[in-house]
C-alpha positions as CSV (number, residue, x, y, z in Angstrom):
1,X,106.2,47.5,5.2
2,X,107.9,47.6,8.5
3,X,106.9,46.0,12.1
4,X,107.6,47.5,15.4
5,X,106.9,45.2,18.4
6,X,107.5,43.7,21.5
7,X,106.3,41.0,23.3
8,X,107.8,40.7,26.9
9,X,107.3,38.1,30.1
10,X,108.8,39.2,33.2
11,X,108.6,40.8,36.6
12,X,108.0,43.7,37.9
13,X,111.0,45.7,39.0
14,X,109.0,48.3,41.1
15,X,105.8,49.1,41.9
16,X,104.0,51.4,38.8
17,X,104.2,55.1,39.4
18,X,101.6,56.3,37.9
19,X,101.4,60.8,36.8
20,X,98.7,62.6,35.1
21,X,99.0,65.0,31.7
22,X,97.8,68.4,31.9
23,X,95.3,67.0,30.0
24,X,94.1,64.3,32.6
25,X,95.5,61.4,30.6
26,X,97.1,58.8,32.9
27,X,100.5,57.5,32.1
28,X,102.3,54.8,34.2
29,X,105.8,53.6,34.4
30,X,107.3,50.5,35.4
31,X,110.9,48.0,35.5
32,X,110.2,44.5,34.0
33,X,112.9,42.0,34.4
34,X,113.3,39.3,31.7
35,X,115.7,36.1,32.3
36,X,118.2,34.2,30.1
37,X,120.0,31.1,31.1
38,X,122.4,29.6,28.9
39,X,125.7,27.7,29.5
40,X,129.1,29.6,29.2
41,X,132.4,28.2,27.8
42,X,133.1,26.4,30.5
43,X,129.5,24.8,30.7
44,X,128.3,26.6,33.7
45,X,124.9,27.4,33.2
46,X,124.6,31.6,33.8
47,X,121.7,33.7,33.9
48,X,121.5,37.2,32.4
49,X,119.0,39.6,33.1
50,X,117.9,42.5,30.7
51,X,115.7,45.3,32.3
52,X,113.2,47.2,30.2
53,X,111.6,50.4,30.9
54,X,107.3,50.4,30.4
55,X,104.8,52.7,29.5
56,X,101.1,52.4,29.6
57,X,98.9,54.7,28.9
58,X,95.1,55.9,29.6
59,X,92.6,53.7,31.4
60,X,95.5,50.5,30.8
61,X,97.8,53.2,33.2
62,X,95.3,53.4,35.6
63,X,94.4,49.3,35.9
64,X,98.7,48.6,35.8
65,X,98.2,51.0,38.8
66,X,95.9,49.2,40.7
67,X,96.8,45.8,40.2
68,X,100.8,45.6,39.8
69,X,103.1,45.1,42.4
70,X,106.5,44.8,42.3
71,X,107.3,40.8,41.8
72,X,104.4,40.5,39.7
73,X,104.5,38.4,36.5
74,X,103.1,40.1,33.5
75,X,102.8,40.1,30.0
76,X,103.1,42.7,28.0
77,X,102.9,43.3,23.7
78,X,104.0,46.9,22.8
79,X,106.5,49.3,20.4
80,X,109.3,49.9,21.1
81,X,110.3,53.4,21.6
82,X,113.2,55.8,21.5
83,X,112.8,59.2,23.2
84,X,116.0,62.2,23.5
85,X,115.7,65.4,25.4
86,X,118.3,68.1,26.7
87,X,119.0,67.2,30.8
88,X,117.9,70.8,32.6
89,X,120.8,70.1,34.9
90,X,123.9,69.4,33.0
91,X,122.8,70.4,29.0
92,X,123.4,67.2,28.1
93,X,122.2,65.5,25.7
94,X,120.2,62.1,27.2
95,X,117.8,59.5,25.7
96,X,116.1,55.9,26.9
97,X,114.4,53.2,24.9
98,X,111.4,51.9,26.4
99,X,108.3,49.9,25.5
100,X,104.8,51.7,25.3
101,X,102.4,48.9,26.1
102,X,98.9,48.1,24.2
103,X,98.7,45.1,26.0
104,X,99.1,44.1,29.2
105,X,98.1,40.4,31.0
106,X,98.4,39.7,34.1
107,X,100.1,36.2,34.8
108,X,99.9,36.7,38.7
109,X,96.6,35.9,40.5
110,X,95.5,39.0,42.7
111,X,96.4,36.9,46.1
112,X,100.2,35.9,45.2
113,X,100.3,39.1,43.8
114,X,99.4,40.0,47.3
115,X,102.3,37.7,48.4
116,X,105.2,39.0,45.6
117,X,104.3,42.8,46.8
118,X,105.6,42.1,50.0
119,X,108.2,40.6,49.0
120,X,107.1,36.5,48.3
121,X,107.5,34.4,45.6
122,X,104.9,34.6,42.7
123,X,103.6,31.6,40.5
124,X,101.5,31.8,37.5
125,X,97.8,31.6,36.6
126,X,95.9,30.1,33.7
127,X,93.1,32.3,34.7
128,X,94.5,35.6,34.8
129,X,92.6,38.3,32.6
130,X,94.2,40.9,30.0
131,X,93.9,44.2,29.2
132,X,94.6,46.4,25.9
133,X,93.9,49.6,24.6
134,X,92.0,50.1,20.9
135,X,93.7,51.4,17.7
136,X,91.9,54.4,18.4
137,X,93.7,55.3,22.1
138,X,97.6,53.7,20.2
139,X,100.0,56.4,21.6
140,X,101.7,58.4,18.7
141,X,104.8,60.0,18.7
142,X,104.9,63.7,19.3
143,X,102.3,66.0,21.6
144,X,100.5,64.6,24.4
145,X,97.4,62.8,23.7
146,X,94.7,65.0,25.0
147,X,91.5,64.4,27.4
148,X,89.7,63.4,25.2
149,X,91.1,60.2,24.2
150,X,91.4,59.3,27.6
151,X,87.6,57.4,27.4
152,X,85.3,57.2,30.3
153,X,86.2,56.9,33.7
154,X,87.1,53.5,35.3
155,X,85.2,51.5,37.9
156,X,85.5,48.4,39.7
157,X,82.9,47.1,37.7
158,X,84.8,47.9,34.4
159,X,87.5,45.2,35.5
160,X,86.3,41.9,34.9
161,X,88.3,40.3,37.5
């Protein structure tokens, strides 16, 4: 038995850019920021922070793209993912881990969201609602998932915040 997963709190890097398959399936992609603080040698306390590239997928795409700005504090379960491909510019060879999310909570209200999108601080919320895909819609290695696992379309009144 093996286990591949993730489980991240942090802030968004950048806003989510969000593209569309030939197949209609939404994908969306965006920089969290997770903080350590410990004390070096000398006992000044440093902080380090790791950036890590996300990926969401299908109608959990499409809510990341309406409701995350950059600032905002999220978090997110997922695999973690290598992927290699051949750079059409040079020929060489490149490849980026990343973390393709089934889960995503939102741990910024809507209004300091608001506020960390334009460039405020953000706190956290007790309240804040989450989000995840079904077994069914996991992303698996290999082709593009087509339309068809995509679901239904989205509405406001889908999003129960």
């Amino acid at each position: 038995m093996s286990v591949n997963k993730a489980i991240l709190v942090g802030r968004l890097g950048r806003d989510p850019e969000t593209r569309y398959t030939s197949g209609g399936q939404a994908v969306a992609n965006f920089t969290l920021a997770t903080d350590e603080t410990y004390k070096d040698r000398a006992g000044e306390r440093q902080k380090r922070t790791e950036w890590h590239r996300i990926v969401l997928w299908g109608k959990l795409a499409e809510i990341t793209q309406q409701y995350l700005k950059k600032g905002m504090l999220v978090y997110i379960e997922g695999r973690i993912q290598t992927r290699q491909w051949e750079d059409k510019r040079d020929g060489q060879k490149r490849s980026t881990t990343e973390i393709v999310a089934n889960v995503m909570r939102m741990l910024t209200s809507r209004a300091e969201g608001a506020a960390a999108g334009a460039g405020g601080g953000a706190g956290a919320s007790s309240g804040a609602p989450s989000h995840s895909r079904s077994a069914d819609a996991e992303f698996e290695s290999g082709p593009m998932p087509d339309e068809s696992a995509a679901g239904p379309e989205i509405s406001d009144e889908d999003i129960p915040f």
